[in-house]
N, C-alpha and C positions, 0 to 999 in steps of 0.2 A: 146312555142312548145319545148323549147329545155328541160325547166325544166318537161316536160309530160315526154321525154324522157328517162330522166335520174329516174325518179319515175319510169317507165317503166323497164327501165335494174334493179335497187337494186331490185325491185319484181320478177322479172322472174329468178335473182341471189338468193334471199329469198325463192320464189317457189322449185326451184333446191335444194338447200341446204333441204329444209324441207323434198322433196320427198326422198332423198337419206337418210335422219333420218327414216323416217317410214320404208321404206324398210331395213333398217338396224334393226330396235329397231322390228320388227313384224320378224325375224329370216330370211328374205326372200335372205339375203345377204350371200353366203356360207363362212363357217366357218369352216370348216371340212378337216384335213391335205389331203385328199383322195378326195376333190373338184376341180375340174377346176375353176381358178380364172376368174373372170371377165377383159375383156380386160384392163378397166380404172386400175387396180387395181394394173397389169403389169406393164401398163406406168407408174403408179407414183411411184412406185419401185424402177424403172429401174432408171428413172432422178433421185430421189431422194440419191439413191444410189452413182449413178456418180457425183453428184456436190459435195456429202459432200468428197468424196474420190479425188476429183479435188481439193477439197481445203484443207481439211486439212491431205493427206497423205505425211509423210517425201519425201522430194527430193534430202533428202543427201543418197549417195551410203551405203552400207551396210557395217554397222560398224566390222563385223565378217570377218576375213579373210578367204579366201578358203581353207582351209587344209583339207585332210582325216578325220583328230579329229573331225575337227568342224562339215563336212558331219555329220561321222555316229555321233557324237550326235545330227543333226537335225532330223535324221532319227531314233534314239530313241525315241526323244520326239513325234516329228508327229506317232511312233507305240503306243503310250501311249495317246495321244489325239485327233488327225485327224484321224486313221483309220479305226474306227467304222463305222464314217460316210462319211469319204471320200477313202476309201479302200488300200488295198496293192499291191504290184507289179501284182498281176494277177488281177486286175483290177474290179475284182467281187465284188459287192454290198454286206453290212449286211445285217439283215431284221432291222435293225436299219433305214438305208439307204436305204431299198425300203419304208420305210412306211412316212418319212418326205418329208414336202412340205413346201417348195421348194427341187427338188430334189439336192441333194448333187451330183458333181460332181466327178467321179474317177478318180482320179487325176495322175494315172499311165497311164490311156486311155486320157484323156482329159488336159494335165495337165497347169500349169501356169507360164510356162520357157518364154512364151514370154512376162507377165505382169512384169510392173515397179515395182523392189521389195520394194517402199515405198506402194505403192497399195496393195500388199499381205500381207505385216505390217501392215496395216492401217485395213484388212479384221478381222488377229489373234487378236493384240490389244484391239479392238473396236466391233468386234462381225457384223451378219448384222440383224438387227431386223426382226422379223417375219419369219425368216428362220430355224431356230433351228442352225444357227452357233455363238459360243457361244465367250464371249469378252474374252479372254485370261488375259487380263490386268493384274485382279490379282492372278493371280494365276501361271503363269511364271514368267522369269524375260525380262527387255528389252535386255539379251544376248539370255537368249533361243530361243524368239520371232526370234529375226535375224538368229539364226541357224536352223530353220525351216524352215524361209524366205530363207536361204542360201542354203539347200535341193532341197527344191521345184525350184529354180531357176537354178536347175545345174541336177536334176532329169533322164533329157534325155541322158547324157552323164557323169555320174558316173566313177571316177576311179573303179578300181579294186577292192579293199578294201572295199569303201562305197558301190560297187554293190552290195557285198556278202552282205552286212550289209540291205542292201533295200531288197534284195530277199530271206532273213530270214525273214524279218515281215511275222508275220501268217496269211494267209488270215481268215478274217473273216463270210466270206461266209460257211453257216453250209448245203446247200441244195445239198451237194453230188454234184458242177458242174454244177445246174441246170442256 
């Protein structure tokens, strides 16, 4: 009985797996940046996301110190490679960023002051698959990467200096306000 069983479960786990190939391989599975995902598709996203950033984002504090300098050049480089898609102080979307899926957060409205800045390191670094955010790794350095990290964590309450410097980024929004 018990070995029925267990033939039983690897079938209906083999059944499962095959249905979810034909429905993939016959196109029936959306694909389309402008698709509503499937709920499963969500959750495995989402866990998968979080365990890899549980386990392997730095836990050491931020090696960049907070100075003005080091602000606005976080906030140079985030106007040079986040704000396309993640936007500038007025909070407006590009059409870069209306048309990607997963939608980009704007990160002046939304932002991520309250994430763990090895977590926001671990997002630029590494990139998140399937979302259009892209791995920074090589293409910065690991000081830039933390002076982005160090922007974005201090975003909501800006000296003086770095404010002017965050509310010069040009918006990218070309739709008149819309």
């Amino acid at each position: 009985m018990v070995k029925g069983m267990i033939v039983g479960a690897i079938g209906a786990v083999a059944a499962g797996l095959a249905a979810f190939y034909l429905v993939a391989a016959t196109g029936h599975f959306p694909a389309n940046a402008d698709a509503q995902p499937p709920a499963l598709e969500k959750w495995i996203a989402r866990k998968a996301l979080a365990a890899a950033i549980a386990r392997e984002a730095p836990k050491n504090p931020n090696p960049v110190a907070e100075t003005d300098a080091n602000l606005i050049e976080g906030i140079k480089l985030y106007a040079v490679d986040c704000a396309v898609c993640h936007g500038a102080a007025d909070a407006k979307a590009s059409h870069i960023a209306h048309g990607l899926y997963q939608k980009a957060p704007q990160l002046a409205k939304y932002g991520v002051e309250d994430d763990d800045e090895g977590e926001t390191y671990w997002k630029l670094y590494h990139g998140i698959r399937m979302t259009g955010m892209p791995a920074f790794r090589e293409s910065l350095t690991e000081d830039q990467l933390w002076k982005i990290v160090l922007f974005l964590k201090n975003m909501d309450s800006l000296p003086s200096a770095p404010q002017k410097a965050w509310d010069a980024v040009p918006s990218l929004d070309k739709r008149g306000g819309a």
